[in-house]
PAKE-590286 format. One record per residue (C-alpha): residue in one letter; x, y, z. Coordinates in steps of 0.2 Angstrom, whole numbers, plus 2048, in hexadecimal, padded with zeros to 3 digits. Layout:
<recs>
aXYZ;...
</recs>
This chain:
<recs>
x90079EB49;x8F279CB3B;x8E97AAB35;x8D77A4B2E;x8C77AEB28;x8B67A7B27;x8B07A9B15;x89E7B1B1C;x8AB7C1B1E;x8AC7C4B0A;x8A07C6AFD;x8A37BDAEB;x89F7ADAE7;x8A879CAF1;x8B679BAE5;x8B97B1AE6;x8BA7AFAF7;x8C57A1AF9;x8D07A9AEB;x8D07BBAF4;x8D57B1B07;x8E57A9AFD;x8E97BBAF6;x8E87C3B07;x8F57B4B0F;x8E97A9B19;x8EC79BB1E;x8DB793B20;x8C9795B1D;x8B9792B28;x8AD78DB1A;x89C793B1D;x88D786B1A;x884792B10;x892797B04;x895783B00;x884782AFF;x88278FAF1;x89278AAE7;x892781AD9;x8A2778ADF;x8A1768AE6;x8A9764AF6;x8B975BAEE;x8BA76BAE2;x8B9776AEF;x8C776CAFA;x8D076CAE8;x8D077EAE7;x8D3781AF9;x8E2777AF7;x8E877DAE6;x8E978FAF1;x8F178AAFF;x8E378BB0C;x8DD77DB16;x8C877DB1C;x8CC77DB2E;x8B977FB34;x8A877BB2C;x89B782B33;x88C786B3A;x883778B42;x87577EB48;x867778B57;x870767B5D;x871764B70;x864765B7D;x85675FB73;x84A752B78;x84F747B68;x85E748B60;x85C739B52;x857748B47;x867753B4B;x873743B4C;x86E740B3A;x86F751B32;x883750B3C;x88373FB32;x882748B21;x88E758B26;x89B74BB2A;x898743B18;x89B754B11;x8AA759B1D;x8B174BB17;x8AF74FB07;x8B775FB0B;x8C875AB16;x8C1763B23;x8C375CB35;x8BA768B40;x8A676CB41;x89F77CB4A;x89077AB54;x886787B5A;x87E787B6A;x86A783B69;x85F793B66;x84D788B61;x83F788B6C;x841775B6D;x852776B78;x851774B8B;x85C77CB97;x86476BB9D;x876769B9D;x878758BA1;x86D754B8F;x879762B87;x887756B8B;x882748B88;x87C74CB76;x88B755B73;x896745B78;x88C73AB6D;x88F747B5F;x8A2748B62;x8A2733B60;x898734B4F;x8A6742B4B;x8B5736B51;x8AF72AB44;x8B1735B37;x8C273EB3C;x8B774EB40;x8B6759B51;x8AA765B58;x8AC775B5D;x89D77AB6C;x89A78CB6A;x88F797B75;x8837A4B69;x8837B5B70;x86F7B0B6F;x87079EB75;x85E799B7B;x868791B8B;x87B792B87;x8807A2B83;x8927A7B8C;x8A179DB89;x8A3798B9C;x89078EB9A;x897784B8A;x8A8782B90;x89D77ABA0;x89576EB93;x8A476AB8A;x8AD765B99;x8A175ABA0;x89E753B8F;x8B074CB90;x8B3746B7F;x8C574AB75;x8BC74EB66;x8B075AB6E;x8B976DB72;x8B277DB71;x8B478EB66;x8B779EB6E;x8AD7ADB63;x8B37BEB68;x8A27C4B63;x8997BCB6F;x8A17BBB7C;x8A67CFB7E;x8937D5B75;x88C7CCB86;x89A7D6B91;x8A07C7B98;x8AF7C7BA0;x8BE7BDB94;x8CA7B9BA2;x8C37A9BA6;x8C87A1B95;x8D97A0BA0;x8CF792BAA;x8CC787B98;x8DA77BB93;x8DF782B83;x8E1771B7B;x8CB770B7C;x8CA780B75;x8C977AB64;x8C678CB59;x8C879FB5C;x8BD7A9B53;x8C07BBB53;x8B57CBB4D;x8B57DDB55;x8A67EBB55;x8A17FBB59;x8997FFB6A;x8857FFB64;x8767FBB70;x8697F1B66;x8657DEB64;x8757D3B67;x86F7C8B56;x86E7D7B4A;x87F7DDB52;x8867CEB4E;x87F7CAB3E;x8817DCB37;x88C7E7B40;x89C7DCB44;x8AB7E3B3C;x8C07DFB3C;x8CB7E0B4B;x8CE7F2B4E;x8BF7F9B45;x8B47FBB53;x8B47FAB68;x8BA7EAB6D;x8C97E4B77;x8CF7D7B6E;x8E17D9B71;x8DE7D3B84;x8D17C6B7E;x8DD7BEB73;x8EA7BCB81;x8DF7B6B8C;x8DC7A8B80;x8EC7A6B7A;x8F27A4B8F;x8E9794B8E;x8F778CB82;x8E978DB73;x8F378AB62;x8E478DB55;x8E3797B4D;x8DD7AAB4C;x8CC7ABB41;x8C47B9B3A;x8AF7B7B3B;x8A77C5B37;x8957CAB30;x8937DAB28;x8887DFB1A;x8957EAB14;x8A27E1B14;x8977D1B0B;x8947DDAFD;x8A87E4AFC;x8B57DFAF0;x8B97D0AFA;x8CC7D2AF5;x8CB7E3AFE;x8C47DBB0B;x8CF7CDB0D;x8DF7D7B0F;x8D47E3B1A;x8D07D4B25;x8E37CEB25;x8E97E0B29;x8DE7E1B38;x8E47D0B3F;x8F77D4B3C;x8F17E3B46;x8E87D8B54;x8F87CEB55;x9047DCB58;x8F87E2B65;x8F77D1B6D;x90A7D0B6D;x9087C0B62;x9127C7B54;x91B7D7B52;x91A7E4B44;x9287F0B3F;x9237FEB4B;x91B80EB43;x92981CB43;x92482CB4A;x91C838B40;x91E84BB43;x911853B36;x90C855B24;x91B858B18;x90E85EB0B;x8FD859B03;x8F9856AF1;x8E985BAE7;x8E6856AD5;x8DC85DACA;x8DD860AB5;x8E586EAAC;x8D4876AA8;x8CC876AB9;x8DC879AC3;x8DA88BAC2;x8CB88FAD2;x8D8885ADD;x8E688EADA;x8DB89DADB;x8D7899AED;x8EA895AF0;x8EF8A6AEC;x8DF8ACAF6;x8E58A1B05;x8F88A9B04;x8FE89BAFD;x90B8A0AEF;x913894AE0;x923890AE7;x928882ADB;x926877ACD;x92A867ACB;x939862ABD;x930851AB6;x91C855ABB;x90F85FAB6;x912864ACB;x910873AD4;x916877AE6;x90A882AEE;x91288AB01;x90C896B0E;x91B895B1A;x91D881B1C;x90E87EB18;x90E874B08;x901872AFA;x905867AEA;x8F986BADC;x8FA85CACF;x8F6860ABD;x8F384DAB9;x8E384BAC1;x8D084CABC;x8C185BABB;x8BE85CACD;x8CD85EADA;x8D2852AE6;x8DD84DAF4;x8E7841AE9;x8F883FAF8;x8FC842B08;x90D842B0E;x911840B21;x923843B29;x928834B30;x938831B3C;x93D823B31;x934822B1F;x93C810B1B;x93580AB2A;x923812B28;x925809B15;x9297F9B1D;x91B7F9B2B;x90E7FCB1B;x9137F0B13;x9127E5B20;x9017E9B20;x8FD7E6B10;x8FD7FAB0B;x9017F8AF6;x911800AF3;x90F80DAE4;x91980DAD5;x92081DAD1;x92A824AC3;x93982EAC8;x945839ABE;x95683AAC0;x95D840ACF;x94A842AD5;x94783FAE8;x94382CAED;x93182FAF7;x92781DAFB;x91481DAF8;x904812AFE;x8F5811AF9;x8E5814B04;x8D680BB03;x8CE819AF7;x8DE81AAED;x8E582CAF4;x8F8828AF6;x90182AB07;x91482EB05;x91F82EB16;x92C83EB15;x93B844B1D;x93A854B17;x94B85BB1D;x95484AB17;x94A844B08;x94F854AFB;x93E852AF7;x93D864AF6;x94C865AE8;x94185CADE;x93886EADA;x93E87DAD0;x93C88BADB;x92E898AD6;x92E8A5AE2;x92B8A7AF6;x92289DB01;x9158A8B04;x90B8ADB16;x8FC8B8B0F;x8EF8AEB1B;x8F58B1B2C;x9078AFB35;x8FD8A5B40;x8F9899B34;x90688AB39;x90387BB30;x8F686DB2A;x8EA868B38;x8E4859B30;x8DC851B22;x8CD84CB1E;x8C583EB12;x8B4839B0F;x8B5826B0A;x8AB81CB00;x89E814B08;x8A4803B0A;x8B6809B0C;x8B5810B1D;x8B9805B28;x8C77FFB1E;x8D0811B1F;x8CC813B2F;x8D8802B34;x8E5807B25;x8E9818B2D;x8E9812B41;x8F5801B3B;x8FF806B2D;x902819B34;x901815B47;x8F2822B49;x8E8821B5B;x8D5821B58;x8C782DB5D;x8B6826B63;x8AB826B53;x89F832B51;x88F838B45;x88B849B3F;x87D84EB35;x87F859B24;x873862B17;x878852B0D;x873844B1C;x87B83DB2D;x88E83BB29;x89B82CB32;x8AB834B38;x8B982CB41;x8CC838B46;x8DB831B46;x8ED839B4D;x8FC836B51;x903837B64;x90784BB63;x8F884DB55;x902854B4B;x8FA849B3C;x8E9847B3D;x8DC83EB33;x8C7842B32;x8C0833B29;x8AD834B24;x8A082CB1B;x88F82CB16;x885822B22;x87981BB14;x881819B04;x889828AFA;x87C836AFE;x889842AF4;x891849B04;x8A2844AFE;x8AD850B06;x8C0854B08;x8C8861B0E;x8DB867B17;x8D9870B27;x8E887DB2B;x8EC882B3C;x8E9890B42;x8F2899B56;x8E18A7B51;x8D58A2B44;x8CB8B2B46;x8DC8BCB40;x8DE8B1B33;x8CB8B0B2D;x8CD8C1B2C;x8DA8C0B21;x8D28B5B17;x8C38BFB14;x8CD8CFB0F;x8D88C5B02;x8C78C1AFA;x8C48ACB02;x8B48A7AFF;x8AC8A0B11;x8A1895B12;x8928A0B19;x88A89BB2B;x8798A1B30;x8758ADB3C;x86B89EB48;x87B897B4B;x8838A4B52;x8748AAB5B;x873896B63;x886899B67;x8848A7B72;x87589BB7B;x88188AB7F;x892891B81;x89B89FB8D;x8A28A8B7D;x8A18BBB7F;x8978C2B72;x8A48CEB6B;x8AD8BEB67;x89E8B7B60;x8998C5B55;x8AA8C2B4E;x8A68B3B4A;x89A8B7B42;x89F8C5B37;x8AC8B7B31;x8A38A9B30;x8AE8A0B3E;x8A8892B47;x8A888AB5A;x8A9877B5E;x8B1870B71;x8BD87DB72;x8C087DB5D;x8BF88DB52;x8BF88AB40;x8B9892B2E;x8B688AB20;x8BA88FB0C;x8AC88EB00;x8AE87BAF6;x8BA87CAE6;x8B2870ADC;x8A5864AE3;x8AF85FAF2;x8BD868AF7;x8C2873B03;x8CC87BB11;x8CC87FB21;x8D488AB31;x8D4884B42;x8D9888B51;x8D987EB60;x8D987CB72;x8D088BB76;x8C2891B82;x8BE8A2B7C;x8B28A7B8B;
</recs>
């Protein structure tokens, strides 16, 4: 099946966007009017370079305000000139757009006939049309009501498109595109978003996003379609302002990640499967020579102890128990989470399913005898390795230093999860890169407010959640609340806070309010919360957890414990 991507998806110029849909492997374009419009290409050039990539111009479109209008000579003659130019172009299919101007009447019969007349001017050119029902239609706006029209139309060069967006903003029920002969549905369009309550035309023209980013069902659409015996094929149209102001190369292979993904879903074509992963094998933080010392301090604090160096990096291993932190020497002033590796069942398998994906394998140098451990590349560069800790001999890859430590709590078990602010226009990209490439079950998205403004998070985990994900971001633009920290698990936070707090931890300080709102909206007894208090612990759903004071601008840890009703 073709894989396509309307060029109002990406930002750039025509040619950048053409060039970044070829990159990302599509097979076809649906050329936006306004992007031709402001190329300096001509229509032949554009066909030229089209074909020079290996992309075909499967759509042109919008044609706007056609049928149901009182006179159409006007409308017949601006279709007239957008033939001359498709022509121009190779392209053989028009869009049209159901009517939204004050001067369309609700009359289907005139819908019809006008739409017949239209597909005979398009038959003399080669050219077919593609009815479409607007979310916003003055008249026609389900796909039921323009499949009506098309029907009784009965022209072969008149079909109609399907758009996901429309069709599943409205809540309409997609089951009854089984009733359509998939030889008149002419085009698929495809585009997900995230459950919002506001004006269906600012939600569309704003606020779409790629399958899997936000709350649609666009597996079962897609089979529903696909039951008809439609052999189009899939295209991506998706406004978003964004994602029209993005690297449009990013976005391309962002886009063709999430239809890979929509197609494994809609069983239309497999992936390899994600192995199962079982936990974090360690994570790593880079950070230069001359600043590395406050995090090391901390380690030690924490009851981490130097258990190792690596034999051909400026590497250090970093364990309390089996819980593994990798200080990198090679990395700038301000420390960061620079890698992440995650035990997998199969690591050649997790490789293969990234790449797949379109993850970028990362080149590594490796000395002799040095363990062979495959990295990918995130959307905002940190590198994610897949581990077999007990197989790999990665381990052997360190001279041993000393013990592995335990100074916090013997009820510290492991890394809870990880969490990465992203850069503003990366966000929904990470969030699909972690669900597909690692297999991760999403959480409902959710908003919180911070001294620094209202954050975007969305979690991800694994089946048993022993690998977690927080993702956030800044809801307008980078207001400085970049933020990463490691979260350590924790069977009794307050011992271990304790601990902490005796060793010397700096905690991040909370106010007495909290604790005095605590006691007001929860069933905590207040010796418990007087502990909490005198260690700045916190209480959220059942979650206790205290957090270390930042090292450097944004890092820091965290202990949690969870499941827990503390009444």
């Amino acid at each position: 099946m073709r894989r396509s991507i309307a060029t109002v998806c990406l930002s750039g110029t025509l040619e950048d966007k053409l060039e970044a849909a070829a990159a990302a492997g599509f097979d076809e374009i649906e050329l936006f009017e306004p992007d031709l419009i402001a190329s300096a290409l001509s229509p032949e050039q554009v066909r030229d370079r089209a074909d020079d990539l290996g992309l075909t111009i499967g759509l042109y479109q919008p044609f706007r305000d056609f049928e149901a209008v009182p006179e159409p000579r006007e409308n017949l003659r601006r279709a007239e000139h957008k033939f001359a130019v498709m022509e121009r172009l190779g392209a053989d299919l028009l869009l049209v757009c159901s009517n939204v101007s004050a001067a369309a009447q609700d009359d289907d019969e005139l819908a019809a006939a006008q739409l017949r007349t239209l597909a005979e001017r398009a038959a003399e050119h080669g050219i077919r049309i593609a009815y479409e029902a607007l979310a916003w239609g003055r008249h026609v706006s389900d796909y039921e009501h323009a499949w009506r029209i098309v029907d009784a139309a009965d022209h072969p060069n008149l079909g109609t498109c399907l758009d996901s967006f429309h069709i599943l903003s409205r809540g309409s029920d997609p089951a009854t595109i089984r009733d359509i002969p998939g030889d008149k549905i002419f085009y698929l369009q495809l585009a997900d978003a995230p459950e919002l309550v506001m004006d269906v035309l600012q939600w569309s023209r704003h606020y779409r996003c790629f399958p899997g980013q936000g709350g649609f069902d666009l597996a079962a659409f897609v089979q529903h379609v696909l039951a008809t015996g439609y052999a189009g094929p899939l295209s991506l149209e998706v406004f978003n302002d964004v994602f029209r102001q993005a690297d449009p190369q990013r976005m391309a292979i962002d886009a063709m990640r999430s239809l890979l993904l929509l197609e494994e879903a809609a069983g239309v074509a497999p992936l390899p499967p994600a192995a199962p992963l079982s936990g974090y094998a360690f994570v790593e933080l880079a950070v230069s020579p001359d600043a590395a010392a406050p995090v090391e301090r901390l380690l030690i604090a924490m009851g981490f102890r130097h258990a190792g160096q690596h034999r051909t990096k400026p590497v250090q291993l970093w364990r309390h128990g089996d819980t593994r932190i990798l200080v990198n020497h090679d990395g700038e002033e301000h420390p960061r989470v620079a890698a992440i590796a995650v035990e997998s069942e199969d690591p050649i398998r997790s490789a293969g399913r990234a790449q797949h994906l379109l993850a970028p394998l990362l080149p590594r140098e490796r000395g002799p005898g040095e363990a062979e451990l495959s990295a990918i590349a995130a959307p905002d560069g940190t590198s994610v390795f897949f581990c077999r800790t007990d197989a790999d001999g990665w381990l052997t890859d360190f001279l041993t230093a000393g013990p592995p430590g335990g100074g916090i709590s013997s009820d510290v078990t492991g890394i809870d999860h990880v969490a990465l602010s992203q850069p503003f226009d990366f966000f929904d990209e990470a969030v699909l890169f972690y669900r597909s490439v690692l297999g991760l079950d999403l959480q409902p998205p959710g908003e919180r407010a911070t001294t620094e403004g209202l954050v975007r998070s969305r979690d991800a985990h694994n089946a048993d959640s022993s690998v977690r994900f927080s993702l956030t971001v800044p809801v307008v633009g980078d207001n400085g609340s970049e933020r990463q920290h490691i979260a350590l698990a924790s069977d009794d936070v307050l011992t271990a806070a304790a601990a902490m707090r005796d060793r010397g931890v700096p905690l991040r300080a909370v106010h007495d309010n909290y604790y005095d709102d605590l006691l007001a909206r929860t069933d905590l007894e207040p010796e418990t919360v007087e502990r909490m208090r005198g260690l700045n612990v916190r209480y959220d759903d059942g979650l206790l957890h205290v957090y270390t004071e930042l090292v450097g601008p944004g890092l820091f840890f965290e202990i949690v414990e969870r499941g827990l009703s503390r009444a």
